[in-house]
C-alpha positions, 0 to 999 in steps of 0.5 A: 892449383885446379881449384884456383884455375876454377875459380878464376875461371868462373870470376872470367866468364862474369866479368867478360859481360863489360867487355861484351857490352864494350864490343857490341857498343864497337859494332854498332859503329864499324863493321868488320875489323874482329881482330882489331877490336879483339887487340884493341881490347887485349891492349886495354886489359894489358894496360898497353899501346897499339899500332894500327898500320894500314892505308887511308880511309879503312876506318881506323881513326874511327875505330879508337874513337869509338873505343873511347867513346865506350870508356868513361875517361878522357879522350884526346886525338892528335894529328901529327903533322911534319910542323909539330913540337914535342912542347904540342904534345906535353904541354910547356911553361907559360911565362906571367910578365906580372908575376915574372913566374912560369905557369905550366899549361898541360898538353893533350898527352895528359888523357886516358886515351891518345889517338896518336893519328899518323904518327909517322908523319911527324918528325923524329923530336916529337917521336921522342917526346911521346917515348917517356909518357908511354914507357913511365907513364909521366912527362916532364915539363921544365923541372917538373915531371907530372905522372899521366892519368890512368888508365892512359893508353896510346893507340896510334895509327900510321900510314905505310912508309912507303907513301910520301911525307912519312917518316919511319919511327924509331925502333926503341919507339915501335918497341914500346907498342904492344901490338903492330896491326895491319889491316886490309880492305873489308870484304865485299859483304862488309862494303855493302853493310859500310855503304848502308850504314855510312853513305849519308851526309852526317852519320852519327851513329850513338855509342854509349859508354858502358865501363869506366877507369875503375872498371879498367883496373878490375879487370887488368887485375883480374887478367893478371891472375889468369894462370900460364903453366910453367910449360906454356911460359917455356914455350913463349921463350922458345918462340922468342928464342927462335927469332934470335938463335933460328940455328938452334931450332935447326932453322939455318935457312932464316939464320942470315935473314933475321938482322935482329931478333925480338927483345925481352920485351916482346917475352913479356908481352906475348905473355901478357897478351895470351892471358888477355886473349884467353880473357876474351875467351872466358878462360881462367887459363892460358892454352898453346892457341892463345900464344900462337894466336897473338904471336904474330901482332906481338913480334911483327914489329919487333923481328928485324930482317937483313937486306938480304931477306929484303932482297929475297922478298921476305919479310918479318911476317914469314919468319914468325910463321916459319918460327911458329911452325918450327918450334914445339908446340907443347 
């Protein structure tokens, strides 16, 4: 097992020169914002989607554009707003009155990257239009399903709930995004470099695209074969675990605080993006840091607290850290 733990590792630090090339060619354009980007680049190689919180004007949308601008694929942004259908989304059936025939005219879903821009902003039937296109990677249009291009990723961005004209997405949605992100307002360093490099009339800052879909799917494979020891995968369930039965981890204090804990799914995940993350890393292998170090933007959005939490200001964020103190690091 050594020898093939080598010998990935050595195909990592190689191919890590694409996602190099991917990073410079981000920094170029935003300053700052290091953990978006790495989690923006965990999700590509996971094949997975992405929720950026955060309030308006920290560059979000610009961050996903650029992104896609660095991937030789297809590219659509949609701004989601109170007024849109679900057939806005995934397209409809066209009726000819000549042919007395339906034709089917694709919606903007059918692309390799989604910007799903303020996605709270749209209502609950639209929310559920976009739930299929990103658990089965297809849409269905009439009677018709049409399977969706890879790789096809929905980066969405959104505004906190508490501002006015949202609405807050689904669980069975918010469960389908890998990562939930918040970002925070640049340090007073990177405003100065963002005020050098941004205050003029018409910034157009040239990015290049460096990889393309193939590319992709060489390193998907490839972080799929990072290897994860047996006690590394014990300590993933135990993290997630813990958010379900904090008792049992002699964590009585958060047992009536947490309403739900994380799903199967989040196990799943927080494996996967530690062998992302120790891709980024140029690690052949998975280490303890790389799961507490992805943890957090894995299980954000997945622990669900009680009023009573709520009441005693206490929010997912400080029981993922309680829970990643507690549990055994092995």
């Amino acid at each position: 097992m050594a020898v093939d733990v080598k010998r990935i590792g050595e195909r990592v630090a190689a191919e890590s020169v694409r996602l190099a090339r991917v990073r410079n060619e981000i920094s170029r354009v935003i300053v700052g914002q290091q953990v978006l980007v790495e989690r923006l680049l965990a999700a590509l190689l996971c094949n997975n989607h992405v929720l950026i919180e955060g309030v308006p004007g920290l560059a979000k949308t610009l961050m996903i554009t650029t992104l896609a601008r660095t991937i030789r694929g297809s590219f659509k942004r949609i701004q989601f707003t109170p007024d849109l259908l679900p057939a806005d989304l995934v397209g409809t059936l066209i009726y000819n009155p000549k042919t007395g025939e339906f034709t089917t005219k694709k919606g903007p879903v059918f692309a390799n990257i989604i910007l799903a821009d303020e996605i709270n902003r749209a209502p609950a039937k639209v929310q559920s239009a976009l739930l299929e296109a990103m658990q089965e990677r297809q849409v269905t249009i009439g009677d018709n399903s049409f399977k969706l291009d890879e790789p096809f990723m929905v980066l969405a961005t959104q505004n906190p709930i508490e501002q006015e004209g949202t609405y807050p997405l689904p669980e069975a949605q918010v469960d389908r995004f890998m990562f939930k992100l918040k970002i925070t307002y640049p340090s007073r360093d990177e405003e100065r470099q963002i005020l050098k490099r941004m205050a003029v009339s018409s910034p157009n800052i040239a990015v290049d695209a460096v990889i393309g879909p193939e590319d992709v799917k060489q390193l998907r494979d490839l972080a799929d074969e990072i290897f994860v020891d047996d006690k590394i995968e014990e300590y993933i369930v135990n993290l997630v675990e813990a958010t379900r039965n904090p008792s049992a981890f002699k964590m009585d204090a958060e047992a009536g605080l947490i309403r739900y804990g994380a799903s199967p799914r989040a196990t799943i995940y927080l494996a996967m993006a530690a062998k992302a993350n120790a891709f980024l890393e140029g690690r052949g292998y998975v280490t303890p840091q790389d799961v507490k170090t992805i943890a957090p933007d894995v299980l954000r959005h997945r622990v669900i607290v009680t009023y009573e939490a709520e009441a005693e200001e206490k929010t997912s964020e400080d029981i993922i850290r309680k829970v990643l103190q507690t549990v055994e690091v092995p």
